[in-house]
C-alpha positions as a Markdown table, in Angstrom:
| # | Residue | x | y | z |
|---|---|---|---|---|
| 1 | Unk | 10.2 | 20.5 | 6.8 |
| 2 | Unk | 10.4 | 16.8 | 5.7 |
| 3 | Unk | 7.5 | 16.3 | 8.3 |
| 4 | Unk | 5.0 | 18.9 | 6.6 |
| 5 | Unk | 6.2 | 17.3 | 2.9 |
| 6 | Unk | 5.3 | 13.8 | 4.0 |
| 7 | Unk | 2.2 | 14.9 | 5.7 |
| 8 | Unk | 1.2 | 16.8 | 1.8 |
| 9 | Unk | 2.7 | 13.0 | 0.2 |
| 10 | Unk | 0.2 | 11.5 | 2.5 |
| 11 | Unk | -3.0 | 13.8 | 1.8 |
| 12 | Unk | -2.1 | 13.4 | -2.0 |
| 13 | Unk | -1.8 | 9.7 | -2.3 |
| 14 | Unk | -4.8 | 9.1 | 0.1 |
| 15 | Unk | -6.9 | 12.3 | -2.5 |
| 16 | Unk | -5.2 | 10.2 | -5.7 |
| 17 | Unk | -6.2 | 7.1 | -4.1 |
| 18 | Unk | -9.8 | 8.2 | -3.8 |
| 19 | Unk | -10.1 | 10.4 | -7.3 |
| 20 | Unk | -9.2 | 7.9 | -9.0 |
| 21 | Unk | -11.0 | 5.1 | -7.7 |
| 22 | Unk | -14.3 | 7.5 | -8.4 |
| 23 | Unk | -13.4 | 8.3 | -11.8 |
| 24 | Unk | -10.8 | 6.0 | -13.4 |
| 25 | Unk | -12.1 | 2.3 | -12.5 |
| 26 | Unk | -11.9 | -0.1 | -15.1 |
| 27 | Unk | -14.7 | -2.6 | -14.5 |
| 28 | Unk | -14.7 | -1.4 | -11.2 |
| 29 | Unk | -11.3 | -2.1 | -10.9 |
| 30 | Unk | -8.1 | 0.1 | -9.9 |
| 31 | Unk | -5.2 | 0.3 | -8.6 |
| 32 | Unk | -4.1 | 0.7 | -5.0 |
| 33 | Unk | -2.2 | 3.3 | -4.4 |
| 34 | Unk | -2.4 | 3.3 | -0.6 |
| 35 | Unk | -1.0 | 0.0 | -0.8 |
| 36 | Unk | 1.4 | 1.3 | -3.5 |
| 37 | Unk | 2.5 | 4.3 | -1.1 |
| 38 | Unk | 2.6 | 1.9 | 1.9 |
| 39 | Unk | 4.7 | -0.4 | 0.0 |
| 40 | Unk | 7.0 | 2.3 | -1.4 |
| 41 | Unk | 7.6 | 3.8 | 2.1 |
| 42 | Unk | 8.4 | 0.4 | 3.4 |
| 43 | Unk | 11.3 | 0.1 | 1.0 |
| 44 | Unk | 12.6 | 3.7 | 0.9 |
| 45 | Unk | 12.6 | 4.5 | 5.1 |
| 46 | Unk | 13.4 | 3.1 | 8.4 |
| 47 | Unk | 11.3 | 0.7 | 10.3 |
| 48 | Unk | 9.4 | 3.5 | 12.3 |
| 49 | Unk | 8.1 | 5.0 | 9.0 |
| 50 | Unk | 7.8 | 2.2 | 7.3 |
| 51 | Unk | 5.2 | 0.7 | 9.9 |
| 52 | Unk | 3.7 | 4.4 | 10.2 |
| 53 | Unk | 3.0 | 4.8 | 6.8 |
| 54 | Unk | 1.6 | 1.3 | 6.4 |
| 55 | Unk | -0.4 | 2.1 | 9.9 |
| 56 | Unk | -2.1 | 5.5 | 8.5 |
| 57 | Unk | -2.4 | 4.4 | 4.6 |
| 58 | Unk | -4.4 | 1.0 | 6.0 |
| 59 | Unk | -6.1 | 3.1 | 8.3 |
| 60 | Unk | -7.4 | 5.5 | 5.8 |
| 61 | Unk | -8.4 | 2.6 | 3.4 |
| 62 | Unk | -10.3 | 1.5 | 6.3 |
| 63 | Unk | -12.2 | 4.7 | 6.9 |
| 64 | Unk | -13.1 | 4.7 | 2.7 |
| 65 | Unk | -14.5 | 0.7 | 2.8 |
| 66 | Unk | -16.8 | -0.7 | 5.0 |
| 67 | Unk | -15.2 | -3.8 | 6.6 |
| 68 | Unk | -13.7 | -4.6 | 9.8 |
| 69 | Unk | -11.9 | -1.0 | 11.0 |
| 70 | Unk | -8.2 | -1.3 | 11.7 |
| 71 | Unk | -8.1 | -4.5 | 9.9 |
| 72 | Unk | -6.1 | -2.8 | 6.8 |
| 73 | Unk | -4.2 | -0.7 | 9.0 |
| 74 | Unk | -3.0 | -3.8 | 10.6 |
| 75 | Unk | -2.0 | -5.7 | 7.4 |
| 76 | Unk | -0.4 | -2.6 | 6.1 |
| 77 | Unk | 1.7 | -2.6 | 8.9 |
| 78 | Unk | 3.0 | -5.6 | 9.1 |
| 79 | Unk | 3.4 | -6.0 | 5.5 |
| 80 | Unk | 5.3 | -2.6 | 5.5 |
| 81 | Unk | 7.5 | -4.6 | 8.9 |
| 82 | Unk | 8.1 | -7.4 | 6.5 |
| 83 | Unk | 9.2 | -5.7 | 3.7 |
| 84 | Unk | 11.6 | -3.2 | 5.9 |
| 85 | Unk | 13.1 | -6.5 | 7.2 |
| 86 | Unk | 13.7 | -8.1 | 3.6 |
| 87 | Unk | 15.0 | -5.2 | 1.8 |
| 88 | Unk | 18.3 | -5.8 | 3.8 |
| 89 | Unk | 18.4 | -9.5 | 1.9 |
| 90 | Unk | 16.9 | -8.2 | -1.6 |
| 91 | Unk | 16.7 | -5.1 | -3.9 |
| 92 | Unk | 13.7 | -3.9 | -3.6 |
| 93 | Unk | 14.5 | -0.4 | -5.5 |
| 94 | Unk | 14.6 | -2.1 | -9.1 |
| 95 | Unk | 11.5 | -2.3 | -10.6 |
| 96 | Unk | 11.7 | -6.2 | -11.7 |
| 97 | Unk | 11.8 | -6.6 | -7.9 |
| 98 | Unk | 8.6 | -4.3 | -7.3 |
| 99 | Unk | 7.1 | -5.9 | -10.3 |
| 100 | Unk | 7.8 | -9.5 | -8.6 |
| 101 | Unk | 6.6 | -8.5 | -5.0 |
| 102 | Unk | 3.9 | -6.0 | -5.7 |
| 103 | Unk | 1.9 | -9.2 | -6.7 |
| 104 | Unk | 2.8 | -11.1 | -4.2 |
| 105 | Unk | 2.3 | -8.8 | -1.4 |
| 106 | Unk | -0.8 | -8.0 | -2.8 |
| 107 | Unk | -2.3 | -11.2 | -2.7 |
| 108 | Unk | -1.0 | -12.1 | 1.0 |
| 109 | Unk | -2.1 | -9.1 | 2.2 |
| 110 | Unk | -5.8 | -9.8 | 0.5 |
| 111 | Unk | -5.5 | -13.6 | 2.4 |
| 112 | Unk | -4.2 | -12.0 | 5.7 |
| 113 | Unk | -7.4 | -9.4 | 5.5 |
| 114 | Unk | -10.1 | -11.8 | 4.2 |
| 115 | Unk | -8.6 | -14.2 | 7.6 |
| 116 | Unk | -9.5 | -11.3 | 10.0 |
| 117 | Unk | -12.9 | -10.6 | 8.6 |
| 118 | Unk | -14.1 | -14.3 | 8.9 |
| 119 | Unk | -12.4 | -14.4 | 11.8 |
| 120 | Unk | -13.8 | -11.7 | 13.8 |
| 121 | Unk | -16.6 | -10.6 | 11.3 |
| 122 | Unk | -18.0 | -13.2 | 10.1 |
| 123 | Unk | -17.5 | -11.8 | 6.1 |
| 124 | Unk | -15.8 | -12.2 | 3.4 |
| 125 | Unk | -15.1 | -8.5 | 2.0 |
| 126 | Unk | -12.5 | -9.5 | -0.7 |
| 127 | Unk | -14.1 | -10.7 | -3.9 |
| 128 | Unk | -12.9 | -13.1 | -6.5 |
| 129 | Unk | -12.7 | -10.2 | -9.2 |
| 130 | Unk | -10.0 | -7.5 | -6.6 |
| 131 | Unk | -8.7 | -10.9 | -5.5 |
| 132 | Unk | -7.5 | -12.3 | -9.2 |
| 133 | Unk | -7.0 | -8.4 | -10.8 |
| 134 | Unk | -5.4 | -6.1 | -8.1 |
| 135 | Unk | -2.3 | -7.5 | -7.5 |
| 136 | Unk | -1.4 | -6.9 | -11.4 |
| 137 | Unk | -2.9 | -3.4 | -11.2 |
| 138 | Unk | -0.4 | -2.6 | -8.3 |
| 139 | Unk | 2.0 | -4.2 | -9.7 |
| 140 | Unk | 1.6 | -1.7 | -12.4 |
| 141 | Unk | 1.3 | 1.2 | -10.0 |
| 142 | Unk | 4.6 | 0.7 | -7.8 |
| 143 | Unk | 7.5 | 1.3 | -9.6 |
| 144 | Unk | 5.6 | 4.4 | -10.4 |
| 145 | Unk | 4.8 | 5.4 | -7.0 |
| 146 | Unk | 8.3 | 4.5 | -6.5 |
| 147 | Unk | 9.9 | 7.0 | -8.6 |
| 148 | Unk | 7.8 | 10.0 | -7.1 |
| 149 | Unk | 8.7 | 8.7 | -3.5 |
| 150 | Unk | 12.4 | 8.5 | -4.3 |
| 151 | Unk | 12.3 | 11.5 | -6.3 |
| 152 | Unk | 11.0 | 13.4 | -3.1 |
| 153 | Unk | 13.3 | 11.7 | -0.8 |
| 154 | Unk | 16.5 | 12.6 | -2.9 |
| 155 | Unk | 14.8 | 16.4 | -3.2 |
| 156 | Unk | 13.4 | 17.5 | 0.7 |
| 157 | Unk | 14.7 | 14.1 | 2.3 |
| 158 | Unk | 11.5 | 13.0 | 3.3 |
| 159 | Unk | 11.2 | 9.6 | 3.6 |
């Protein structure tokens, strides 16, 4: 049962992710929500979820863009390994914490992505507009993506 209501959590961030990015954009801005999902996994499950959920949300932003495929899928994931293997050291559930590292994760994982695709594309997909206004926007959206994810887990135990 928890399986089939992750699977709908999935479908539902990556369909929010993508309605609202169509219709809600701010100077073609917006918030993340993948990374906001992939995030909130990371601090709410085990390691195996965590990295699956970064794994699948990156890898769905990567079918929606038009850089390097698997590149997001692979900073997702390791993000979502980092993260798992801080939250033993910090509390990640409070939203000042969220608030602190939604930033900051944001902008590594931006450097870590804009490394591969020079690297092995030759590109630089990240501009200077998602690079300085993002991380605040997520840092916005996680502590709400939070509280549905932790709602759901305390609910049907996914997560």
């Amino acid at each position: 049962m928890s399986l089939l209501i992750e699977l709908a959590l999935y479908l539902a961030t990556g369909a929010a992710y993508w309605w609202w990015t169509q219709n809600l954009t701010v100077f073609g801005l917006a918030p993340n929500l993948l990374f906001a999902a992939a995030l909130c996994a990371a601090i709410l499950s085990g390691p195996v979820k965590a990295v699956a959920w970064g794994f699948f949300a990156g890898l769905y932003a990567d079918m929606l863009g038009s850089g390097a495929l698997g590149g997001w899928a692979l900073t997702w994931s390791l993000m979502a390994y980092g993260v798992h293997a801080l939250k033993r050291h910090f509390d990640m559930s409070s939203p000042f914490s969220q608030l602190v590292a939604a930033p900051a994760l944001s902008w590594a994982c931006l450097l870590f992505y804009q490394g591969l695709s020079l690297v092995f594309g030759r590109v630089s997909p990240v501009g200077v507009k998602i690079f300085l206004a993002e991380p605040f926007l997520n840092a916005l959206a996680v502590p709400v993506v939070f509280r549905v994810f932790y709602g759901l887990k305390r609910r049907y135990g996914a997560l």
